[in-house]
Every structure is written in C-alpha cells, then in structure tokens.
KOLLUM-950728 format. One record per residue (C-alpha): residue number from 1; x, y, z. Coordinates in Angstrom, 1 decimal. Layout:
BEGIN
+-----+--------+--------+--------+
| num |     c1 |     c2 |     c3 |
+-----+--------+--------+--------+
| NUM |      X |      Y |      Z |
...
+-----+--------+--------+--------+
This chain:
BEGIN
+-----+--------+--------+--------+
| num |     c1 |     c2 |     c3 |
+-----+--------+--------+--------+
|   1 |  228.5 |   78.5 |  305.1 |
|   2 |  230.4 |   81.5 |  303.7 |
|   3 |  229.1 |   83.6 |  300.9 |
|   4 |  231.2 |   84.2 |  298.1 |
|   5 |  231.2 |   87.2 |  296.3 |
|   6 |  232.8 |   87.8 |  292.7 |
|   7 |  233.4 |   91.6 |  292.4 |
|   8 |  234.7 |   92.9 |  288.3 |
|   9 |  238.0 |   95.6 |  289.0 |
|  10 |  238.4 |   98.5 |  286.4 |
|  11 |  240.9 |   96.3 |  284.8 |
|  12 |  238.6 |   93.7 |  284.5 |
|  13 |  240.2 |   91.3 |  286.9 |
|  14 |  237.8 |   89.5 |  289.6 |
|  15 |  238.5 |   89.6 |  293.0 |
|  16 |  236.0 |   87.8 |  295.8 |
|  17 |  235.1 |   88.2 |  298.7 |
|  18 |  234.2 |   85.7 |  301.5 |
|  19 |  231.1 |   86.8 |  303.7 |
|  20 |  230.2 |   84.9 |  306.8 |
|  21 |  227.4 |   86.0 |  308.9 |
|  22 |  226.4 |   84.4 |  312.4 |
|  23 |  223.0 |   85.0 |  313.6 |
|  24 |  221.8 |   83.5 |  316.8 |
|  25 |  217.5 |   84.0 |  317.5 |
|  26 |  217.2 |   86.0 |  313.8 |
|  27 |  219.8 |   88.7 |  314.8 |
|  28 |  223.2 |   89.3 |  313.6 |
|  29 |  225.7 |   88.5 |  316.1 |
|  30 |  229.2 |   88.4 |  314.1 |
|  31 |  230.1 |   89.3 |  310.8 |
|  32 |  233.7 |   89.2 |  308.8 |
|  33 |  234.6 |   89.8 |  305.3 |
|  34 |  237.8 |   89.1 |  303.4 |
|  35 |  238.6 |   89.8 |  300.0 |
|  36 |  240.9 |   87.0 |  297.5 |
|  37 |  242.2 |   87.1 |  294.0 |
|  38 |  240.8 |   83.5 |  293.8 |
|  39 |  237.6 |   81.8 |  294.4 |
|  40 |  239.1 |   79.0 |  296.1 |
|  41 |  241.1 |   80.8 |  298.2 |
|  42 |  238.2 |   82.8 |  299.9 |
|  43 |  236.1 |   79.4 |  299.8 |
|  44 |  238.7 |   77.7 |  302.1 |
|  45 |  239.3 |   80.7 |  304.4 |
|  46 |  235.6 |   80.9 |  304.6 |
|  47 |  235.4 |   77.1 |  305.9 |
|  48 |  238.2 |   78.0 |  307.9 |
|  49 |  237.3 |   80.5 |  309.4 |
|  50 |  233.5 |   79.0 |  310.7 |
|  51 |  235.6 |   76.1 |  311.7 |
|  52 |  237.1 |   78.8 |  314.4 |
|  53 |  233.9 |   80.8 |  315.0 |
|  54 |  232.1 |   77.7 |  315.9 |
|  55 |  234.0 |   76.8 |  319.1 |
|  56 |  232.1 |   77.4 |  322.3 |
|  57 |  232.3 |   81.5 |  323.0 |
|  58 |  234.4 |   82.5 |  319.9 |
|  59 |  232.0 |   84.7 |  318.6 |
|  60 |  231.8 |   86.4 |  322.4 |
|  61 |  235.2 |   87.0 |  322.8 |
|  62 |  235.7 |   88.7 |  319.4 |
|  63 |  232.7 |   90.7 |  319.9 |
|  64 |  234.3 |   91.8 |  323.3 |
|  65 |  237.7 |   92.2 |  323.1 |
|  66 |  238.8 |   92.6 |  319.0 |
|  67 |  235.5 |   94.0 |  317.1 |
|  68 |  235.9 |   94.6 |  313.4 |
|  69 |  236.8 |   98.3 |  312.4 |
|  70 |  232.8 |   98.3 |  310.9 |
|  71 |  231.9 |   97.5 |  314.6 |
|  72 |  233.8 |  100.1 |  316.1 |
|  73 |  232.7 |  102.8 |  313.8 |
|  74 |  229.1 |  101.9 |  314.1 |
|  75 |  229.7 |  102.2 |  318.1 |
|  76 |  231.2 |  105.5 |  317.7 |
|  77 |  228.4 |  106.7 |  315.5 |
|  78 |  226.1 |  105.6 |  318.2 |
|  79 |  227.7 |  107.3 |  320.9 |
|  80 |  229.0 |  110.5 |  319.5 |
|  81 |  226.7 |  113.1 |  320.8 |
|  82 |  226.6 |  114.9 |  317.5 |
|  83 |  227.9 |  114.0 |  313.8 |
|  84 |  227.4 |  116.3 |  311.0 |
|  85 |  226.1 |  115.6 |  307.9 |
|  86 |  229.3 |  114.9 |  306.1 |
|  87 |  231.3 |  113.0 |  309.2 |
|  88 |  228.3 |  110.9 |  309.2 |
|  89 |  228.8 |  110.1 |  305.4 |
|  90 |  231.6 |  109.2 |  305.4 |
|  91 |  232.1 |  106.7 |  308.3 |
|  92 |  229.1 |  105.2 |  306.5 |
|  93 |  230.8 |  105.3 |  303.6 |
|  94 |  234.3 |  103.6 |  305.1 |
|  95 |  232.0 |  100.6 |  306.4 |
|  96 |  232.0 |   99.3 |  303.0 |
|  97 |  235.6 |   99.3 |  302.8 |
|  98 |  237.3 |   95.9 |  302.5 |
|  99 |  239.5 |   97.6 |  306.1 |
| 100 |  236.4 |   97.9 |  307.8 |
| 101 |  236.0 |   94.3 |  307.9 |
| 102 |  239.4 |   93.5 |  310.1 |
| 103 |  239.6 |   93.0 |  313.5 |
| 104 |  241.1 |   96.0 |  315.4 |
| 105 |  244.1 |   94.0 |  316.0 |
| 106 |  245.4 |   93.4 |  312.4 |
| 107 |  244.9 |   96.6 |  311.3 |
| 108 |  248.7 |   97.8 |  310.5 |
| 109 |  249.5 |  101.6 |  308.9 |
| 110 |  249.9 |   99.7 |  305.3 |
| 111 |  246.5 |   98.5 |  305.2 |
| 112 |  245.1 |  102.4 |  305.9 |
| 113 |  247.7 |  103.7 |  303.6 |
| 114 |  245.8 |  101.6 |  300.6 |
| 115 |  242.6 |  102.8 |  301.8 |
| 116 |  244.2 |  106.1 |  301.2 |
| 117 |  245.1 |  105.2 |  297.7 |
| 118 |  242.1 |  103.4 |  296.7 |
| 119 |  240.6 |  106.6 |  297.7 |
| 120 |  243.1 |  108.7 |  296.3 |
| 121 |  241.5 |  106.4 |  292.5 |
| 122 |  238.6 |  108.7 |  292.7 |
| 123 |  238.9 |  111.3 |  295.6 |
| 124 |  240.8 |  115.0 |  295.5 |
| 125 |  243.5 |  115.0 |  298.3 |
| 126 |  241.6 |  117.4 |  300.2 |
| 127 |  238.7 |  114.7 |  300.2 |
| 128 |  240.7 |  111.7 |  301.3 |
| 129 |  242.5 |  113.7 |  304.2 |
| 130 |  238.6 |  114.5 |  305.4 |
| 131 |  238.0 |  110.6 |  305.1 |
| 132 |  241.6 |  109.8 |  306.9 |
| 133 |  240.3 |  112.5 |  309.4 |
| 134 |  237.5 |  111.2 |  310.1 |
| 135 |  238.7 |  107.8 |  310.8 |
| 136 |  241.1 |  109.1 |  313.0 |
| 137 |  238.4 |  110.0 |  315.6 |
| 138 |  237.2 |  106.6 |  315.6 |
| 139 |  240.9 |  105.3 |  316.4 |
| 140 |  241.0 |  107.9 |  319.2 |
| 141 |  238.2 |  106.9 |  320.7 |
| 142 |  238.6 |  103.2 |  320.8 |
| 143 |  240.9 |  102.0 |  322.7 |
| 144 |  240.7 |  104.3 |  326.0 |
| 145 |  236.6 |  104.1 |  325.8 |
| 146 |  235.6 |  100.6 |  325.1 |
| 147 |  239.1 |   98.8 |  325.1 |
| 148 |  238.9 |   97.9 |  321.0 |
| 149 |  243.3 |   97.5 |  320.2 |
| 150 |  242.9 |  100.5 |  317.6 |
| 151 |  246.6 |  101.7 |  317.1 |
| 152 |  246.7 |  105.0 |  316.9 |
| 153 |  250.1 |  105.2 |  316.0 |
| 154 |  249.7 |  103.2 |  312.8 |
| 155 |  246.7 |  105.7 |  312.0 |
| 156 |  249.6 |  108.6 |  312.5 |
| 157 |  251.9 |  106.9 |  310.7 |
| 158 |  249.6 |  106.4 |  307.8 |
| 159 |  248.0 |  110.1 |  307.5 |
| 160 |  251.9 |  111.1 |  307.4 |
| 161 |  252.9 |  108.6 |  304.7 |
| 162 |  249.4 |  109.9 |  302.6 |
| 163 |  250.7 |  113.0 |  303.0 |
| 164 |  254.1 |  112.5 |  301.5 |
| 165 |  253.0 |  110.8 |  298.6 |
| 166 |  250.8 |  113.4 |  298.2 |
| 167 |  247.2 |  111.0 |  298.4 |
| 168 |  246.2 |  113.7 |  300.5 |
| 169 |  246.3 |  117.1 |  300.8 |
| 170 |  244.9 |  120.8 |  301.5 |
| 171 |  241.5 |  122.0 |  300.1 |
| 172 |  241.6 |  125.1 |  297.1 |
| 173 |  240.2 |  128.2 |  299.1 |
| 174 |  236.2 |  128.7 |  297.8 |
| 175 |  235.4 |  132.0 |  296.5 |
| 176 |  232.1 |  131.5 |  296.1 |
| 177 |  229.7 |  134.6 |  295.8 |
| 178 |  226.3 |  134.5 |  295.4 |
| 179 |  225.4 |  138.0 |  293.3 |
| 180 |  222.6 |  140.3 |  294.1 |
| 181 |  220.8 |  139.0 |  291.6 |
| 182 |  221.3 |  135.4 |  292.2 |
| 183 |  220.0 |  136.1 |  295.6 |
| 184 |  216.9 |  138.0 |  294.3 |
| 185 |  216.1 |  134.7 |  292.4 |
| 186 |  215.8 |  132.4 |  295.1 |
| 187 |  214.4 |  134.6 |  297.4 |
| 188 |  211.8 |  135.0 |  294.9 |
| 189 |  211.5 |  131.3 |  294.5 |
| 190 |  211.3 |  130.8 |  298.3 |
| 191 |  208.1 |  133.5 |  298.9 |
| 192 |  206.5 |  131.2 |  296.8 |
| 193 |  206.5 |  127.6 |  298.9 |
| 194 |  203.4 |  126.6 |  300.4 |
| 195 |  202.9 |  128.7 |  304.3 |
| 196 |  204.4 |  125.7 |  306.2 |
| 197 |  207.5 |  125.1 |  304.5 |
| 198 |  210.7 |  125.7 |  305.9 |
| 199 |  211.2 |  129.5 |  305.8 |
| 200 |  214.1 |  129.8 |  303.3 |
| 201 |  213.3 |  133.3 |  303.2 |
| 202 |  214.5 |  134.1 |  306.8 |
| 203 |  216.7 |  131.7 |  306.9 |
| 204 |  219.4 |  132.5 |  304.2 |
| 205 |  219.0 |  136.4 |  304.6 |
| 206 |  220.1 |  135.3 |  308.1 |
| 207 |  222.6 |  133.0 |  307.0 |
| 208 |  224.0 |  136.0 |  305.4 |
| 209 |  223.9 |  139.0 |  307.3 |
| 210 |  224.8 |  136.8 |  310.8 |
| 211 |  227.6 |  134.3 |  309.3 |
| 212 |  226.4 |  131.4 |  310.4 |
| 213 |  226.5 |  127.7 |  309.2 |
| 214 |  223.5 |  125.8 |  308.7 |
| 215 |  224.2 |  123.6 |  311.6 |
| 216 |  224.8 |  126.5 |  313.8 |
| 217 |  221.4 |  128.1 |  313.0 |
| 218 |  219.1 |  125.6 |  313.8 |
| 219 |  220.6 |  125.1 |  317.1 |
| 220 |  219.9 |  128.7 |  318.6 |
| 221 |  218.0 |  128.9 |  321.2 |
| 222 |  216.1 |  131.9 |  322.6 |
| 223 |  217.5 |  132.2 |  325.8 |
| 224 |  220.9 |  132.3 |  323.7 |
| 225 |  219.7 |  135.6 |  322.6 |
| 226 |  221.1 |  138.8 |  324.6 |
| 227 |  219.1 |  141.1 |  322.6 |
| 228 |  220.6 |  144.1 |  324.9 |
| 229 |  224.0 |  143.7 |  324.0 |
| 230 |  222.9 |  142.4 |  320.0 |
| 231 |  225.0 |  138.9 |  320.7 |
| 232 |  223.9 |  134.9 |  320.2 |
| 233 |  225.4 |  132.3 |  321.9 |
| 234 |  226.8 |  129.9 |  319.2 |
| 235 |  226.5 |  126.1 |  320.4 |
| 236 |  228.5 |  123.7 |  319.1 |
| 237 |  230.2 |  125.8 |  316.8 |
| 238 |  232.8 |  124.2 |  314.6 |
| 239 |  235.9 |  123.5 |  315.7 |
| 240 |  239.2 |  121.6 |  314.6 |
| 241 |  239.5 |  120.2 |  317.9 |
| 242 |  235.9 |  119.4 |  317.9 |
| 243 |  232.2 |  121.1 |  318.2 |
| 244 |  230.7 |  119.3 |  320.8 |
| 245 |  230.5 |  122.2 |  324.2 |
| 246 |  232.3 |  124.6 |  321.8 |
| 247 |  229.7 |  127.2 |  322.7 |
| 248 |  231.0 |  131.2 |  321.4 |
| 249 |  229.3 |  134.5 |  321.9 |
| 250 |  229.4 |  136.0 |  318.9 |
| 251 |  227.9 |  140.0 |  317.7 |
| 252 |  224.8 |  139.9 |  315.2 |
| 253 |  225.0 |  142.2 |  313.0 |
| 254 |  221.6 |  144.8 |  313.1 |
| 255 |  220.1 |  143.0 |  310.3 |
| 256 |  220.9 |  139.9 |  311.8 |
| 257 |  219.1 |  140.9 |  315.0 |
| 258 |  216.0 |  142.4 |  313.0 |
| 259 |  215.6 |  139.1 |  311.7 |
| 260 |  215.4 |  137.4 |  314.9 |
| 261 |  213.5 |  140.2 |  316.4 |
| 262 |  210.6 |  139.7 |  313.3 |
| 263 |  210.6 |  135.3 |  313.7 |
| 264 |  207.4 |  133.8 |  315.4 |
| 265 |  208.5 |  132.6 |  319.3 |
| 266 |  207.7 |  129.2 |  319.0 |
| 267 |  209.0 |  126.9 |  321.0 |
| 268 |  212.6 |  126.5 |  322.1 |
| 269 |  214.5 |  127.2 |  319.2 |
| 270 |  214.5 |  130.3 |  316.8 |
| 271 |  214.6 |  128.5 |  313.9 |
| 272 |  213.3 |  124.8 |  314.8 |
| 273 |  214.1 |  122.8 |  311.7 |
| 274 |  216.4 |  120.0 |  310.3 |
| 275 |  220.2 |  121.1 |  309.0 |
| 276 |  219.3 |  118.7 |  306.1 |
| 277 |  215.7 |  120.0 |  305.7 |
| 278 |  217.6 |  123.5 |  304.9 |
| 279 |  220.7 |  122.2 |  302.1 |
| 280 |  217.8 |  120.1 |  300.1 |
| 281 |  215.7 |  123.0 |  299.9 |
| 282 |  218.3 |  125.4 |  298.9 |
| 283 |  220.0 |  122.8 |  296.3 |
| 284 |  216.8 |  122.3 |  294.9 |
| 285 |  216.6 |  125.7 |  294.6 |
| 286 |  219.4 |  126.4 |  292.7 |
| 287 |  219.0 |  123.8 |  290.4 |
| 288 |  215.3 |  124.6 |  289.3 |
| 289 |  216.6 |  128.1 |  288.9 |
| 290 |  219.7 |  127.2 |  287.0 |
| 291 |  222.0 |  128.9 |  289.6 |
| 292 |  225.1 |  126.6 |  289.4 |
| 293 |  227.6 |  125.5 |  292.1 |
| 294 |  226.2 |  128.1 |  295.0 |
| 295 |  225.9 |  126.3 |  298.4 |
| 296 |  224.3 |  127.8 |  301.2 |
| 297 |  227.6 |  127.5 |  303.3 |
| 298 |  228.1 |  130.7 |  300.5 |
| 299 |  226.1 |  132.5 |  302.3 |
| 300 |  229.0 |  132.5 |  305.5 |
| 301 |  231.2 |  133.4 |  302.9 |
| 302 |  229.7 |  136.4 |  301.3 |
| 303 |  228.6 |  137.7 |  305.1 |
| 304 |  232.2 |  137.5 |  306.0 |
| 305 |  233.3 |  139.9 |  303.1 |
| 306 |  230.5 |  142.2 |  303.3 |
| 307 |  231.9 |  143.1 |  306.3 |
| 308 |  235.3 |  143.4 |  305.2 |
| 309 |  233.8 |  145.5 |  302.4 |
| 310 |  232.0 |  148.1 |  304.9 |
| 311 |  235.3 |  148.3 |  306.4 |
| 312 |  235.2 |  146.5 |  309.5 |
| 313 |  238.9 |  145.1 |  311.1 |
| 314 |  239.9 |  141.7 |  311.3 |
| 315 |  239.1 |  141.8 |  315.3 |
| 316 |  235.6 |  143.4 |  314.7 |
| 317 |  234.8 |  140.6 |  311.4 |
| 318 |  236.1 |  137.8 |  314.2 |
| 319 |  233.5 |  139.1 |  316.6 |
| 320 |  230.8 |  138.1 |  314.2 |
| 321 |  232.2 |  134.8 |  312.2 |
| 322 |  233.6 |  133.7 |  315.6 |
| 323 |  237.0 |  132.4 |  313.5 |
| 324 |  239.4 |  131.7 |  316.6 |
| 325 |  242.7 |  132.5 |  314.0 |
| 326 |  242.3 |  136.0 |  312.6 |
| 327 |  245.0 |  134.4 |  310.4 |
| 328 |  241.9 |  132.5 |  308.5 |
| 329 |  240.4 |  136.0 |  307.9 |
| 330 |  243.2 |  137.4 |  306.1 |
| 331 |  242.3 |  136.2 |  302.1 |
| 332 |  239.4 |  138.3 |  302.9 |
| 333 |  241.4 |  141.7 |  303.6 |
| 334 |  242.6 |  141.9 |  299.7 |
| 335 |  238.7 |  142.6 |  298.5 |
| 336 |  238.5 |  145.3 |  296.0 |
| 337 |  235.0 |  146.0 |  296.6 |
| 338 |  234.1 |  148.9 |  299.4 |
| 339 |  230.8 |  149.6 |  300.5 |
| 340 |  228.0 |  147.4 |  301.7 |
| 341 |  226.2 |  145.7 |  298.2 |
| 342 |  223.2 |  144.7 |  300.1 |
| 343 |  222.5 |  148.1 |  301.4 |
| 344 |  218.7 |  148.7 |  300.9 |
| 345 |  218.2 |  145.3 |  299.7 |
| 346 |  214.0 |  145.1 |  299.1 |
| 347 |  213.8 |  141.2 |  300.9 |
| 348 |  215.2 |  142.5 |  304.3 |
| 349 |  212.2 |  144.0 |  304.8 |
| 350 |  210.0 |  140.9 |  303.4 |
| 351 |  211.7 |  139.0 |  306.1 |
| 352 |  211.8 |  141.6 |  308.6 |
| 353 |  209.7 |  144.2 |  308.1 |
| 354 |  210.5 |  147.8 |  310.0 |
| 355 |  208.2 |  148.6 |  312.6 |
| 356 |  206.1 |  151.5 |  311.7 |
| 357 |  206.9 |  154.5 |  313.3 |
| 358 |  203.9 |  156.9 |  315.3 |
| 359 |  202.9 |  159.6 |  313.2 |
| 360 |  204.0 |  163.0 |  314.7 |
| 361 |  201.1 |  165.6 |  315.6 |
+-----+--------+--------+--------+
C-alpha cells in the first residue's frame, strides 16, 4: 500500500506525497513518488498506480525501458569515472526533488523550468545554472548510453527559458586574497597537527606558488614530474567540456618545484591524500582561527596574481594556471600591486628547506 506523506509549504498549505515502494527478496526493486494538494488525491493514485505495478513484468519493463530521473542519476553517478565534490552534491541533492521521481518519458521543459524556480526560492542564479548544469550531463548521457527517453531538448529549452527570466545566471568574479598574515596564521596552526596528519603545510604553500586546485593536487603522480624541464603533468584538469582525460603540462614555478623536490617519495602519488581530507582541514582552520570566508581554492587565486604582480605576461601566467582562454586572465592584468609579496616568506623554507651548500676551503 502507498505511503502518504503530508509535507507543511512556507505558506502553510499541505501538500502530500504518495510513496510506493516494491521490494521483491528484501531489496528495492521499483520506487515512484508523486506529489498532491489533497490527501485523497494521492491515496487514489497510489491504489492506482499498484493496481498497474502489479501486472506480471510491469515493474521490469519500467525498470528497463522508462527509469525514474532518481534512477538515471544514480546510474550516472555510478558510472561516471570521476565526480567532484560539488557535482556529486548536487545530483544527490536533485534526487530529492519531487522531478526526480518521473519517469524519463514525462519529463517536459515546464516541469525542469519549476525545478529552476523552486530553486531560484533559495538559490543565487549562479547556483541554480550549476544545478541545471549539472543535470544536463545526466540528460546527455541517457539516452545514447543506456536508452532512458531523456529529452535533451526539453533540458535546452528549459536552461534557455531560466535564463530569460533571469532564475539563473552568471557567478560575481571572487577576489579573494588571503594576506601574508592570514597565511602566517594557518601555517602556524598547521605545524602544530599531530606528525601523521595531512601535511597542510606543504600542501597550501604548494597550492599557492603552483596554482593548482585541490583536486588537481592529489592526483599528481611522480612520473608526471619532468623535473628537467620544471613542468607537471595536470590530470584531469578542469574543464567546461569536462575533466575526465583533460591531462595539461603545465610550468611550476621554482618554489613550486622545491616543494616537490623536499616531499617524502612514497608511493605513487606526491601528495597521496583525499580532496575532501584537504577543504575540512583547511575550513576548520579558518574557523578556529577566526579567518572568515577564505577557501583554499584562494590559494589558485592569489598564485595567479602573484605572478601577474612579478610581471609575468598573460601567455607566461597561462603556462602555469593552465587557463585555455587567456581572455579569463585578463581581470588579473589591472592589479596595482608590483613585486612578489611572498618574497622571502619564512614557511617556504619550513616546507622546503634549502639544501645546504659545501663550505668553501
């Protein structure tokens, strides 16, 4: 028998939603969800709709052929070779959705333009075009990999009619530096975890002097390393037309380089830990020490204009940050700063000490 659900609105109205679940030898084979203004209303769709579910290989032939939206996203999370940290979020996130719970087949443009809106309720336009973008992937994928009657259309249609009625939109450009100071801080903080702790340490000094993402970083390898040329082979980097075999050789910077030259060869990796392992640690960090609204993706951003700042070209910055449009670069040529900030900067050579030279007769 369905489940009935009575869910309170902000406006105080009730609306309910009809939950039927099929399990065959304790597993879930089939679930649906529909949402009503009335409780009798989902009661009888509910009876109706086990009525239809009970007939000898219904429950197969949705499975097989017209999978809820929930289903298909949960197949694409399972087969995508790589989902970052926020992609993964949010297809979780658009599970719960009362969309997710259609069958590809009835899913029209209008019903993802009022995701869009009851997004748009609590989301900044720059959020719900990541959420619409995301989705998008999924509707890509469907059809031509597994057969699912995803329109893609109707998902271009939508993310155009979001646009225009402005639901979504463009992110504000982040200007986010972290200060000398702010930096002395938390480096401070970090030479004080326990010996087998992640090595915040090395890792944000190298976040900042080599540009790199989080994500990026814990994917080097050491045979990406050409230490003769000072270059890293960037796997995966990000990309709008996706990360996955978007592999870039990009120049480290000498500090960059001494920091990888002074890291323990262990293993496989140069810096063998978990992309969420490395934003707890630093949040945590920031908020013990008081240091508000400073992610570690910063860290790319203050790299990026410390070269700018020691008077490198847009080509020559590109060669480092590994931005394929030089046309993303150009906010950062308007710096007033010149000169390198982090010149002489005492935790360089915590992290990576200089080797000592032989003394002269």
């Amino acid at each position: 028998m369905a489940s009935i659900i009575e869910r309170k609105k902000k406006d105080g109205t009730s609306s309910f939603l009809a939950q039927i679940v099929i399990k065959r030898d304790g597993k879930t084979v089939h679930r649906e969800n529909k949402t009503f203004a009335k409780r009798r209303e989902a009661a009888a769709w509910g009876a109706f709709r086990e009525g239809e579910l009970s007939k000898p290989g219904a429950v197969e032939e949705i499975n097989r052929e017209d999978p809820t939206l929930a289903d298909a996203i949960k197949r694409y999370e399972k087969e995508a070779k790589r989902l970052g940290r926020t992609k993964a979020a949010v297809l979780k996130s658009l599970k719960e959705f009362d969309i997710a719970s259609k069958r590809c087949s009835e899913i029209r443009s209008e019903h993802i333009v009022a995701l869009a809106r009851e997004l748009s309720q609590t989301r900044r336009p720059s959020t719900v075009a990541g959420y619409l973008t995301f989705l998008s992937g999924v509707f890509k994928v469907a059809r031509p990999a597994w057969g699912y009657p995803l329109d893609e259309k109707a998902m271009s249609d939508a993310t155009t009619v979001a646009a225009k009625l402005e639901m979504t939109g463009r992110s504000n450009q982040r200007d986010r530096r972290p200060t000398v100071d702010e930096m002395n801080r938390l480096m401070e903080f970090f030479s004080g975890r326990k010996a087998d702790s992640v090595p915040m340490m090395r890792i944000a000094a190298f976040a900042l002097f080599s540009t790199r993402r989080e994500g990026e970083i814990v994917r080097i390898r050491w045979d990406d390393l050409d230490e003769l040329h000072s270059r890293i082979l960037v796997r995966d980097a990000k990309d709008p037309r996706g990360a996955a075999g978007n592999h870039i050789w990009t120049e480290l910077t000498p500090e960059a380089l001494r920091i990888i030259k002074a890291t323990p060869h262990a293993g496989d990796v140069i810096f063998p830990y978990k992309e969420d392992t490395i934003y707890v640690a630093w949040r945590d960090a920031c908020t013990i020490l008081g240091i508000e609204d400073l992610k570690f993706h910063d860290m790319r951003h203050e790299g990026v204009s410390r070269l700018f700042e020691m008077g490198r070209t847009i080509p020559q910055v590109a060669s480092v940050s590994a931005h394929r449009s030089w046309q993303n670069l150009q906010r950062y040529t308007h710096l007033r700063q010149t000169g390198d900030k982090w010149d002489g900067w005492r935790w360089l050579d915590v992290v990576a000490p200089k080797p000592q030279q032989p003394e002269s007769d």
